[in-house]
C-alpha positions in Angstrom: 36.2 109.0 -6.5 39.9 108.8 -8.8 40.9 106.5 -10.6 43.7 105.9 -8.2 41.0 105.3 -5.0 39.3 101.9 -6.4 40.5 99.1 -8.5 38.5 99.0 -11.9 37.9 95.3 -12.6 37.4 94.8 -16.4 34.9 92.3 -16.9 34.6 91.1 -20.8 32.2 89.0 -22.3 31.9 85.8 -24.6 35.6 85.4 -26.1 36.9 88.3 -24.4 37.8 91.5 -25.3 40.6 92.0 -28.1 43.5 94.6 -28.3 41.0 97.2 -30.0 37.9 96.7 -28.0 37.1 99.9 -25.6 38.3 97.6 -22.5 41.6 96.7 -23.8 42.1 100.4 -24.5 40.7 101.8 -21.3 42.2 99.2 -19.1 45.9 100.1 -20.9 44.8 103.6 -19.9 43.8 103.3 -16.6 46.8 102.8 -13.5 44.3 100.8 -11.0 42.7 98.9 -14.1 43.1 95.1 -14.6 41.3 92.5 -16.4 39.2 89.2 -14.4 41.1 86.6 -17.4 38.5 83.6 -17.2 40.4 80.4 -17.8 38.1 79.4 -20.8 36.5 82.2 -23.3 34.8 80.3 -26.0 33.2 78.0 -23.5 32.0 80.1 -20.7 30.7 78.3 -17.3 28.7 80.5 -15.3 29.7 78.8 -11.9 33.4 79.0 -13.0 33.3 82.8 -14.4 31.5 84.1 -11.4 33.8 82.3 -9.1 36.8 83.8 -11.2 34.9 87.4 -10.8 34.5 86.8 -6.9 38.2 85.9 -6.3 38.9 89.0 -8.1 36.8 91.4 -6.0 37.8 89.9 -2.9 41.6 90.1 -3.5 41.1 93.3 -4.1 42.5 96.1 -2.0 40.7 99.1 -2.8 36.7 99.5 -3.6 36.5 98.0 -6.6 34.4 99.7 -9.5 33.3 96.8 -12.1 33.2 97.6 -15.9 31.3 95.1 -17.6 30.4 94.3 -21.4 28.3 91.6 -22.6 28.4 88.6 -20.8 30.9 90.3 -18.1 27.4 91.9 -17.6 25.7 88.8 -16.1 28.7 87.5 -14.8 29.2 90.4 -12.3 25.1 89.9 -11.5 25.7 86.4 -10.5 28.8 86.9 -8.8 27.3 89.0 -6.5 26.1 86.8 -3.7 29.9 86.2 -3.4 31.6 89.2 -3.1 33.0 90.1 0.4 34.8 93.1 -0.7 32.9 96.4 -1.2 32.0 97.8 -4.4 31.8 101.1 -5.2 29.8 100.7 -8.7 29.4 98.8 -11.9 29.8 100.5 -15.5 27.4 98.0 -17.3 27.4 98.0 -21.3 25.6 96.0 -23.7 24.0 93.4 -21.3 23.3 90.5 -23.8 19.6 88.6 -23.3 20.4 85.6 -21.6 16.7 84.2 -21.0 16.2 84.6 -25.2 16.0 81.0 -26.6 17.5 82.0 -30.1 20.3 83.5 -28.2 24.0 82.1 -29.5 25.5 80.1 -28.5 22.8 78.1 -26.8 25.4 77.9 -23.4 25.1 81.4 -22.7 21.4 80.9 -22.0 23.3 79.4 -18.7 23.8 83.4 -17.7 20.2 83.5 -17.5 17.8 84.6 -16.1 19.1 87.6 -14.5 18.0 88.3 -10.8 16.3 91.8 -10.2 16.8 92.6 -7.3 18.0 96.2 -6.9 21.9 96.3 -6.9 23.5 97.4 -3.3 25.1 100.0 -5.4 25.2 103.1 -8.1 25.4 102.0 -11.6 24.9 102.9 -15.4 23.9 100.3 -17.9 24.6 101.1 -21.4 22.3 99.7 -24.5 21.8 99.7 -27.9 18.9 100.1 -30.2 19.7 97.5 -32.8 22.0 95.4 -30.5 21.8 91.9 -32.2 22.2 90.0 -28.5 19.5 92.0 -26.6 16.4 93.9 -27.7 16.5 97.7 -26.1 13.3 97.1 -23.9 14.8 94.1 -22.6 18.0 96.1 -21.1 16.1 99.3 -20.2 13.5 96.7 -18.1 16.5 94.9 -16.3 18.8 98.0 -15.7 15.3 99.4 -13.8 14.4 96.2 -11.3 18.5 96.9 -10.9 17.9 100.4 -9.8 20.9 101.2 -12.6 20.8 104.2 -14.2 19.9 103.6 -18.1 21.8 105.1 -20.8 20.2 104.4 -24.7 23.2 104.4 -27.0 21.0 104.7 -30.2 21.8 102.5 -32.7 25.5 100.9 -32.1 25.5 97.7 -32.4 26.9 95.6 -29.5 29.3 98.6 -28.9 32.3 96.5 -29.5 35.2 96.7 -31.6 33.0 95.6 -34.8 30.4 98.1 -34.1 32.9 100.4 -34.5 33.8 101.1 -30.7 37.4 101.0 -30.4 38.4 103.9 -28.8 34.5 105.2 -27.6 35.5 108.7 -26.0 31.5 108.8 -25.7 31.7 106.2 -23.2 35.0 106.9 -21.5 33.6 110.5 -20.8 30.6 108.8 -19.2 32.6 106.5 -17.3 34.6 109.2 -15.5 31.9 111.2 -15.2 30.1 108.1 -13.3 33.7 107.6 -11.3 33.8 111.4 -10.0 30.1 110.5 -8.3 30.7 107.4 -6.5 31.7 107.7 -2.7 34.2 105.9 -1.3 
């Protein structure tokens, strides 16, 4: 698929995603990209953000292809009981551990667990070996009961815009690469 065949929902995490994060940048570069805006950032809801994320995917007019950091990650794994709209694929990245008890802050333990069931679609999920939010082993073992395509990303941190990922032509190459594979 093109970019111009799907609509790319981006789908940040705790806080959202600022001006230099990869999804600001990629979703300013991308014509069928927009952003699910959740009405609060610093207080997430799981019910509310995954209704938010449904609305979103059901308004839409293409196949939508989901591109999810963080929490966005769990979000989308919720919301999916909801969605009436085909979707073509998630882009997954730094899934945080939402069944960990130290996790902070303690409300995004609300995300969790996450279901296992295989996903009705393709999709990558990117991790981090020294990822402060989620142990390696922990994504690698949910991206697998997902049927998702695992992707180590050595050590980068939470692959945000503090670890350095601003612009991350590492993961926009993989992302169009992922796009060029998914049928319509």
């Amino acid at each position: 698929m093109k970019v111009k065949d799907v609509d790319i929902l981006m789908v940040p995490g705790y806080t959202n995603s600022g001006p230099e994060h990869w999804q600001s940048r990629w979703e300013s570069k991308l014509s069928t990209a927009r952003r699910v805006v959740q009405a609060e950032w610093s207080k997430p809801v799981r019910e509310d953000w995954t209704a938010t994320l449904a609305t979103a995917v059901n308004e839409a007019e293409r196949p939508v292809v989901l591109v999810a950091h963080s929490l966005g990650v769990p979000t989308a794994i919720h919301a999916l009981p909801q969605f009436r709209k085909p979707v073509a694929g998630a882009f997954f990245v730094a899934p945080p551990d939402v069944a960990n008890p130290k996790i902070r802050p303690k409300h995004l333990m609300s995300f969790g667990p996450y279901p296992r069931e295989p996903l009705p679609f393709p999709s990558i999920t990117i991790a981090s070996r020294n990822d402060p939010y989620c142990a390696l082993e922990i994504a690698e073992d949910v991206a697998a009961a997902w049927g998702s395509l695992f992707i180590d990303a050595g050590e980068a941190g939470h692959i945000n815009s503090e670890a350095g990922y601003g612009p991350w032509p590492e993961g926009s190459m993989a992302f169009a690469q992922f796009l060029s594979r998914l049928q319509a």
